[in-house]
Backbone bond lengths (Angstrom), bond angles and torsions (degrees), N, CA, C in turn:
res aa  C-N    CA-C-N  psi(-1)  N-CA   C-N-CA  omega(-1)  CA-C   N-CA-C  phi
1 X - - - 1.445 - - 1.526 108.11 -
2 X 1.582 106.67 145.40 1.814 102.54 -172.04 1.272 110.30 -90.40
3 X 1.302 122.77 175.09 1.285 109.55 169.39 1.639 118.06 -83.87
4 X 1.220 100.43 158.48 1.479 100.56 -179.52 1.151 126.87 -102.79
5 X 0.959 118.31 110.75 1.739 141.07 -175.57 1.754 110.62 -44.43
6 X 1.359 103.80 108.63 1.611 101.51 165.03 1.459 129.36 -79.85
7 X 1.260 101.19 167.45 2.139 88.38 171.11 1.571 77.79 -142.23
8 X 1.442 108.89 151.24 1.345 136.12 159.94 1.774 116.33 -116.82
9 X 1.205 120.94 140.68 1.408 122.22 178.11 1.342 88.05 -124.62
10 X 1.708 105.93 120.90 1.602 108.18 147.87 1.078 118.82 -115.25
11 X 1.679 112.30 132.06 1.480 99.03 -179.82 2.025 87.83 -102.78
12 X 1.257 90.92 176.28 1.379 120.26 176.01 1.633 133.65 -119.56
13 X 1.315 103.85 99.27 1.985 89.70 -177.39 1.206 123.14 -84.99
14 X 1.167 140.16 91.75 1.264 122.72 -176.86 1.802 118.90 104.61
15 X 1.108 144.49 148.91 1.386 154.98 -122.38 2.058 78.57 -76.32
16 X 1.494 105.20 151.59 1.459 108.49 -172.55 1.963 96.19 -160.23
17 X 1.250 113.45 107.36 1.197 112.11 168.86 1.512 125.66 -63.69
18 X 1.435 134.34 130.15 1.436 124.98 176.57 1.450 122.00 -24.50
19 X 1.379 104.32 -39.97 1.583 110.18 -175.68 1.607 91.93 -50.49
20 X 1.725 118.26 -63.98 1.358 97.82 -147.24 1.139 113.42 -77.62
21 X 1.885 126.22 -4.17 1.676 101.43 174.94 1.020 120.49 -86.67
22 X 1.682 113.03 -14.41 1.512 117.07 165.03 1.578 108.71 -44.25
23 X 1.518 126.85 -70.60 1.356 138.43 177.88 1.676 89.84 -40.82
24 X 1.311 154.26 -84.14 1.045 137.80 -137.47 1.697 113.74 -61.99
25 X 1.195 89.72 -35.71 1.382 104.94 -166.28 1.947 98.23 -76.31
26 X 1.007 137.15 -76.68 1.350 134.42 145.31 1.599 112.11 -2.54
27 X 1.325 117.26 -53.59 1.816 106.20 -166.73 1.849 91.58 -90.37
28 X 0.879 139.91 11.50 1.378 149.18 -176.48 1.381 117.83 -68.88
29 X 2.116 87.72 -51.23 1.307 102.55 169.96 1.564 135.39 -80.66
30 X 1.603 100.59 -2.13 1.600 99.29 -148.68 1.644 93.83 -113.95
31 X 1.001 125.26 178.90 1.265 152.04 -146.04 1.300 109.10 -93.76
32 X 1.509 144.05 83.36 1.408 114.43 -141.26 1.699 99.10 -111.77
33 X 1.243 108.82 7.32 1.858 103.74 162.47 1.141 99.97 -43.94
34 X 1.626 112.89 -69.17 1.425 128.17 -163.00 1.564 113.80 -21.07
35 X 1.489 104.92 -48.55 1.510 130.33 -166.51 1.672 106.12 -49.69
36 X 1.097 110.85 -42.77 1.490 128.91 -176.10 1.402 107.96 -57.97
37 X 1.721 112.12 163.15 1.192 112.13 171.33 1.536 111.24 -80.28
38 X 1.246 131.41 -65.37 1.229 136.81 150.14 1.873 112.10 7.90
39 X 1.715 102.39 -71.63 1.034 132.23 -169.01 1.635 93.73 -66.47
40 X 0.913 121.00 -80.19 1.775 126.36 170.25 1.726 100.28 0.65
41 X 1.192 94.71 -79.52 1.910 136.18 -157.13 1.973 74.49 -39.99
42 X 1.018 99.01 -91.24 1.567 107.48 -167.39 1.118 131.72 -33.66
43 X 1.786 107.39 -36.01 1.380 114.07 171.37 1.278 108.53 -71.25
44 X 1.310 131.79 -37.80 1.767 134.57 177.96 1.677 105.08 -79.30
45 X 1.040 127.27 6.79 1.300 128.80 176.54 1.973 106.04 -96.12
46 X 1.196 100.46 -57.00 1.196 129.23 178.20 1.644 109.74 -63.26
47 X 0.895 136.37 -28.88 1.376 146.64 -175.18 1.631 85.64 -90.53
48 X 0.959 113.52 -90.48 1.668 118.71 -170.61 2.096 102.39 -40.22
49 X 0.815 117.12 -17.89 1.599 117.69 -169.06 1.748 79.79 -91.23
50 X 1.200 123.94 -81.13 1.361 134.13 -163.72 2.021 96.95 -30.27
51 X 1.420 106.85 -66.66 1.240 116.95 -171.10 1.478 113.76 -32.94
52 X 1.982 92.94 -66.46 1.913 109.03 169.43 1.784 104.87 -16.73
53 X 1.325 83.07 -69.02 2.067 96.78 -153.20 1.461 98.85 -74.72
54 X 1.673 129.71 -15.24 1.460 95.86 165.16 1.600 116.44 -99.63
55 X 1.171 115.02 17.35 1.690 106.01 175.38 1.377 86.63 -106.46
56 X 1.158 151.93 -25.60 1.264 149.77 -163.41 1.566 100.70 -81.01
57 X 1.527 123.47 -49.05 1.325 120.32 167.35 1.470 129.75 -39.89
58 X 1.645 105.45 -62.37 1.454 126.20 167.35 1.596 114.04 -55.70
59 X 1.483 112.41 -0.90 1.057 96.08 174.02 2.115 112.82 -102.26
């Protein structure tokens, strides 16, 4: 199965520097639990847990 192609529409109200539609367009794609504190906490929990158990395996 292929991947499936997204489309994003941003509109814009009002004066918008390149920087920020780049950023909109970029956070569009990404994962935005992560963004959260909550969301943060878990992802750095989970990374450090993952890490633990694979050097611990290889060992």
């Amino acid at each position: 199965m292929g991947k499936r192609r997204r489309r994003v529409l941003v509109l814009i109200d009002g004066p918008a520097d390149p920087v920020d539609i780049s950023l909109a367009v970029l956070f569009s794609g990404a994962n935005r639990s992560q963004l959260t504190l909550g969301g943060a906490f878990r992802a750095g929990f989970s990374t450090v847990f993952n890490f633990w158990a694979d050097t611990t395996a290889r060992s």
